[in-house]
C-alpha positions in Angstrom: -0.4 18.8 -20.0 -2.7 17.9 -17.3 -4.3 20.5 -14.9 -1.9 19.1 -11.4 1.2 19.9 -14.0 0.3 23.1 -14.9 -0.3 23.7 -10.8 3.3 22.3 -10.4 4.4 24.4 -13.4 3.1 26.9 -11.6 5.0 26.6 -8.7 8.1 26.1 -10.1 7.8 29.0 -11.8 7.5 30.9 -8.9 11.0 29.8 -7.7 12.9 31.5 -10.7 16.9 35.0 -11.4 19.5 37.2 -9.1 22.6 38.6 -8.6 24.2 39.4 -5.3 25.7 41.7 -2.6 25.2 42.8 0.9 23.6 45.9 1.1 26.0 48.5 2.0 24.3 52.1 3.4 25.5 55.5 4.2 27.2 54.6 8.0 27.3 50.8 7.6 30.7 50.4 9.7 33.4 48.3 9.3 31.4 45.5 10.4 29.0 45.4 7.8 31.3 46.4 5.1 33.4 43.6 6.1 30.6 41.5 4.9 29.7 43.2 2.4 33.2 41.7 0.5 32.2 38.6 1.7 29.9 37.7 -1.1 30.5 35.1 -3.3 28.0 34.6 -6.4 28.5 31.4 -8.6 26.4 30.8 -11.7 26.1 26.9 -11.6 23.5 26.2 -15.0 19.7 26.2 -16.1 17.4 25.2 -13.7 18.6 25.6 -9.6 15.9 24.5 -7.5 16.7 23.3 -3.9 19.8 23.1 -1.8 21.5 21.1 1.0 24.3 21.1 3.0 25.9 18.9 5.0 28.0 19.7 8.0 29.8 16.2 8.5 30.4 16.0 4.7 31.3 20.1 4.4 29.6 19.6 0.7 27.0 21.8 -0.8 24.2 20.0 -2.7 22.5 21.5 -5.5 19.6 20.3 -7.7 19.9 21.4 -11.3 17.3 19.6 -13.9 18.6 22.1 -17.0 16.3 23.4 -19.6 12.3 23.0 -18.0 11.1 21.7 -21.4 13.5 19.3 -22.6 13.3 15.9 -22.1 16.8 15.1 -20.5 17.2 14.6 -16.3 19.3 16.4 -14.3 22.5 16.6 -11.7 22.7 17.3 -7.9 26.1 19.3 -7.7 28.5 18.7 -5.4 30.0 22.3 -4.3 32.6 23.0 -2.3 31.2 25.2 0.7 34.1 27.5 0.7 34.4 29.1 -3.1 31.3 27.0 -4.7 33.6 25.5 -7.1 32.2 22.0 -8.3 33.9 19.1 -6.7 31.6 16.6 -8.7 27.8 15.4 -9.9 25.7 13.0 -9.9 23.8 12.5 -12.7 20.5 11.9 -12.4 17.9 10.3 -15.2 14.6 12.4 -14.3 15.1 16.6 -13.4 15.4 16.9 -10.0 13.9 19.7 -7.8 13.6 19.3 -4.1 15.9 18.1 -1.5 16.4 16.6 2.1 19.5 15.1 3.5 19.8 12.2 6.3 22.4 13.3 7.5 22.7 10.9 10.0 23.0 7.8 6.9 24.4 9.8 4.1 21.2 9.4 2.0 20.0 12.5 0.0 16.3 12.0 -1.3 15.4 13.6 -3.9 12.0 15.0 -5.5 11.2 14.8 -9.1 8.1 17.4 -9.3 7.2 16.7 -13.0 8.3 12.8 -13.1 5.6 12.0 -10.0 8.9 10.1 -8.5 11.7 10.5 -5.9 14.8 8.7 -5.6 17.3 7.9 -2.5 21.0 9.4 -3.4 23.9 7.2 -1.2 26.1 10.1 -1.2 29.3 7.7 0.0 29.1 6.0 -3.2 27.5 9.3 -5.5 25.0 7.1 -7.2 21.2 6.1 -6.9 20.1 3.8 -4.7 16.3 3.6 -5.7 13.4 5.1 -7.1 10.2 5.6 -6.1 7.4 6.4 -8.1 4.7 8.8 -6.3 1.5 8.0 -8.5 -2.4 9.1 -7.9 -5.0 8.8 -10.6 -4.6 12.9 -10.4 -1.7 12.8 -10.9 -0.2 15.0 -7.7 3.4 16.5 -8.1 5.6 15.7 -5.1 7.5 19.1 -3.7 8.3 18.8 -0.6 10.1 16.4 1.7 10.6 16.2 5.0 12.3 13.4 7.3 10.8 12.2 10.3 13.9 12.7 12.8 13.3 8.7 13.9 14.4 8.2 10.6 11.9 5.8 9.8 9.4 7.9 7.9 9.7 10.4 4.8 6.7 13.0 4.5 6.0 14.6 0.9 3.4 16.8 -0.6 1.7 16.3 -3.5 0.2 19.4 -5.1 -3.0 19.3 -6.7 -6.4 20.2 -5.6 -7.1 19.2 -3.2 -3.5 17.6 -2.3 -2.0 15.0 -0.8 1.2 13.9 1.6 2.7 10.5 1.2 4.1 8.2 3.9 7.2 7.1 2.7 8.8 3.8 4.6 12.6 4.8 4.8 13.8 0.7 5.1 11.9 -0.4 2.3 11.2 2.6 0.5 7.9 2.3 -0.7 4.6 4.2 0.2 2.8 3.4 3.7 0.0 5.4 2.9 -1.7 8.6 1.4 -2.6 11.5 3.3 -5.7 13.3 1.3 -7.6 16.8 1.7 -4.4 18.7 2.8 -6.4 21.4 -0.2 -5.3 23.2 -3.1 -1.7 23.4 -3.4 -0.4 22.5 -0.7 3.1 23.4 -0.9 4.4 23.8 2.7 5.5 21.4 5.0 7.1 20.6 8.2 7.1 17.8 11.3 6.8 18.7 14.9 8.7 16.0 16.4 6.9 16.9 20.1 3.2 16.2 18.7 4.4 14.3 16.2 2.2 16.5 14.0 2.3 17.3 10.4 1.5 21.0 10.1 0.7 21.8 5.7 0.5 25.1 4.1 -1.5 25.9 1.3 -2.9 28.0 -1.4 -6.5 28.4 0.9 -4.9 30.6 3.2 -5.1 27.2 5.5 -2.8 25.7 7.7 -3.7 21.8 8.3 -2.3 19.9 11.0 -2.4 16.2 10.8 -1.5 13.6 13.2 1.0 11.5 11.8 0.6 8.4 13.7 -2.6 7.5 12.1 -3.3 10.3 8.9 -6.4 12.2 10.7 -6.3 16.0 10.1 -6.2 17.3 13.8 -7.1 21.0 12.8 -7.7 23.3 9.5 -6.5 27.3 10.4 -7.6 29.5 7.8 -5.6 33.0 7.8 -7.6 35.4 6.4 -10.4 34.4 3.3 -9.7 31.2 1.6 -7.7 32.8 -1.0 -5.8 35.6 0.5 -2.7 34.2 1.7 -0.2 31.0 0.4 1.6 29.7 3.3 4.3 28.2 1.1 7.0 26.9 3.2 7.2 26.0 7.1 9.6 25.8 9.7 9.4 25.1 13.1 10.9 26.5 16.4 11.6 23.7 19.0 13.3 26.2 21.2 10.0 28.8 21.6 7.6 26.2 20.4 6.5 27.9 17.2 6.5 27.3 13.8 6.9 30.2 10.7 5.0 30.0 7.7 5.8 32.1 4.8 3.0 34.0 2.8 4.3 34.4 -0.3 1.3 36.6 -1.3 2.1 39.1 1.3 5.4 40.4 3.0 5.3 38.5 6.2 5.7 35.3 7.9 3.0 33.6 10.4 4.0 32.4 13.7 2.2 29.8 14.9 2.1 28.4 18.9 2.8 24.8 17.9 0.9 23.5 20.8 -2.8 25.9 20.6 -2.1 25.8 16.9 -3.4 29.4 17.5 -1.4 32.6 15.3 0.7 34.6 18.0 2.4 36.9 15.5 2.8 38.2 12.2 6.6 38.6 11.1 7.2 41.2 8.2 9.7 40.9 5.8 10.3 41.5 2.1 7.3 40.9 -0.8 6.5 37.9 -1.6 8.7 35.6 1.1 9.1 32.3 -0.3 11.9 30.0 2.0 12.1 30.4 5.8 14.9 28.3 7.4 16.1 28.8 10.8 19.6 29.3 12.3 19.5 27.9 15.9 23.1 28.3 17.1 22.5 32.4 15.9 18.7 31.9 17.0 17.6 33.4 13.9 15.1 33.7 11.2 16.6 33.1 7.6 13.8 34.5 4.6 14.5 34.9 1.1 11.6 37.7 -0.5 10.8 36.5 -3.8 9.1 40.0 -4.9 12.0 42.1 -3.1 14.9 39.9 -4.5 16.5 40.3 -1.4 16.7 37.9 1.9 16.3 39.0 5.1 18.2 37.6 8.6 15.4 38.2 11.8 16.3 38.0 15.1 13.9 35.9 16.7 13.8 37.8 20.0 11.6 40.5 18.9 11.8 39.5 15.6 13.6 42.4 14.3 15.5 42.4 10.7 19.4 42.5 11.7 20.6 42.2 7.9 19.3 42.0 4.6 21.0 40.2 1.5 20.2 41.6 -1.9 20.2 39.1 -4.3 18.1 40.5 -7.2 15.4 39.1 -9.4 14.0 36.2 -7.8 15.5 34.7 -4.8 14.5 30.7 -4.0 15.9 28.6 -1.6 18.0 28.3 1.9 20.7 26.5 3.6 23.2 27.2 6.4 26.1 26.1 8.0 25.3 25.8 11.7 29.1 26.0 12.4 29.5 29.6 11.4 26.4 30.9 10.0 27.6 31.0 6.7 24.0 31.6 4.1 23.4 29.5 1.0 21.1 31.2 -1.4 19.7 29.6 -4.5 18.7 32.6 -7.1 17.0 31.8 -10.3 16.6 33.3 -13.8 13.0 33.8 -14.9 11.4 31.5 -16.8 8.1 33.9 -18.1 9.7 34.8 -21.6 7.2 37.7 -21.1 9.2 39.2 -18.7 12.1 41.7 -19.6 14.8 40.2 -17.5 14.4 36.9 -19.7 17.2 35.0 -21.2 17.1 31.6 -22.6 21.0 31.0 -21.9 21.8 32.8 -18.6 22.6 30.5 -15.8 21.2 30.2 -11.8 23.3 30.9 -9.7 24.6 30.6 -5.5 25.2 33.0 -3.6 27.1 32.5 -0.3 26.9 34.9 1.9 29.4 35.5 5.6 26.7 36.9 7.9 28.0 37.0 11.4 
């Protein structure tokens, strides 16, 4: 195995078993308790990475590439958002793990980490429309993807070290170019659409924000020494002009000014947060806290926590129904056979959660 797969082994691994409820605490109220039965946990197979869903198709996409070592590919699910029972698949030939819907064309692309590829899903139909494969001679891992909201571009990261984003050409998906130096690991990602600017997290404690009209890397923010902190996802706020980045070696999220690029706060939350999505309609901040096993819904005026969600082991990824505000959580089994809570035939599983 070469060294940029045992990175993205790496990194996978970190995304790995729950089970699920709403806390419920001495005084909680009818309110609370009230969602507190609104819990649903559904154990959909080996190997849940990312999730989707879309509004326009009220479907819940799920990517599930089974066993990690066999040689076989995978299935995105198609879940219905109400009970998570399984309307359908779509079978894919290489294990998929990250996922971002156009929703506007009813395209779901999806990243292969450990196949270097990514293919485009045309979810009218439920098959493949192409494949793309994402090659260096170091053989970077793609991870993230992002859309550019034109709909003209794709962004994803490559980890390695140092990494790299692609360009991906939506019409005639192919690469337009190759972002390089985004540094070691770099697993987080998100696109300003006002500056147009890429903004990257990595495993240097280093947020770097590059222009993505032309590739140049506009600015490199270090938090803390080079190896402190792993800003491992991003999200941005159009509405305050911020953007979140969650340090999954510590038990808080950075905010960001999206214009000075400067840190204006420090959000905590659980151990460990891994995902950060947020809730507009609700204005809120949506965090799953890998080393808690819990996730935890922040206000973002004043950023204080108004619920938690405990969900266990190892909590992963987000999604959320703007409608109602109905959570999506992705929980995973661990996958160190060192650890106690191992099992070689316990499922992953989705939690849906009704927090008001």
């Amino acid at each position: 195995m070469d060294r940029n797969s045992r990175l993205s082994r790496r990194l996978l691994l970190q995304h790995s078993a729950l089970a699920a409820a709403l806390l419920p605490v001495a005084g909680i109220g009818a309110a609370r308790a009230a969602e507190a039965a609104a819990v649903l946990r559904q154990a959909v197979g080996r190997g849940l990475y990312e999730i989707a869903y879309s509004p326009s198709r009220d479907t819940l996409y799920a990517a599930v590439m089974g066993d990690f070592e066999d040689k076989k590919g995978g299935r995105i699910l198609l879940l219905d958002p109400k009970d998570l029972s399984q309307r359908g698949a779509i079978e894919m030939p290489l294990k998929p793990f990250s996922l971002c819907l156009d929703e506007a064309k009813g395209v779901l692309y999806v990243g292969h980490t450990m196949d270097q590829a990514m293919s485009a899903v045309d979810l009218a139909k439920g098959e493949i429309r192409g494949t793309l494969r994402l090659e260096t001679p170091e053989k970077h891992h793609p991870r993230e993807i992002r859309l550019d909201p034109a709909g003209d571009r794709l962004f994803v990261t490559g980890i390695g070290d140092p990494s790299v984003v692609w360009v991906v050409d939506v019409a005639g998906f192919a690469v337009r170019s190759v972002i390089k130096d985004t540094g070691k690991w770099a697993a987080g990602l998100a696109y300003d659409p006002v500056t147009r600017h890429l903004l990257v997290g990595n495993y240097d404690s280093e947020l770097v924000v590059v222009d993505s009209a032309d590739g140049r890397i506009v600015s490199r923010q270090f938090v803390g020494a080079k190896d402190e902190n792993f800003l491992v996802n991003i999200t941005v706020d159009r509405k305050r002009r911020l953007f979140y980045a969650a340090n999954s070696k510590g038990s808080e999220v950075f905010a960001f000014n999206a214009d000075t690029l400067a840190l204006a706060h420090r959000i905590p939350c659980g151990k460990e947060p891994l995902a950060v999505v947020i809730d507009a309609p609700r204005d809120r901040l949506i965090v799953t806290n890998r080393g808690a096993g819990k996730a935890s819904v922040i206000a973002l005026d004043g950023y204080a926590t108004l619920r938690t969600v405990e969900m266990g082991d190892l909590p992963n990824s987000i999604a959320v129904n703007p409608a109602d505000g109905t959570l999506f959580l992705s929980t995973k089994q661990t996958l160190d056979k060192k650890d106690a809570t191992y099992s070689d035939t316990a499922p992953d599983s989705i939690i849906r959660a009704a927090v008001a």
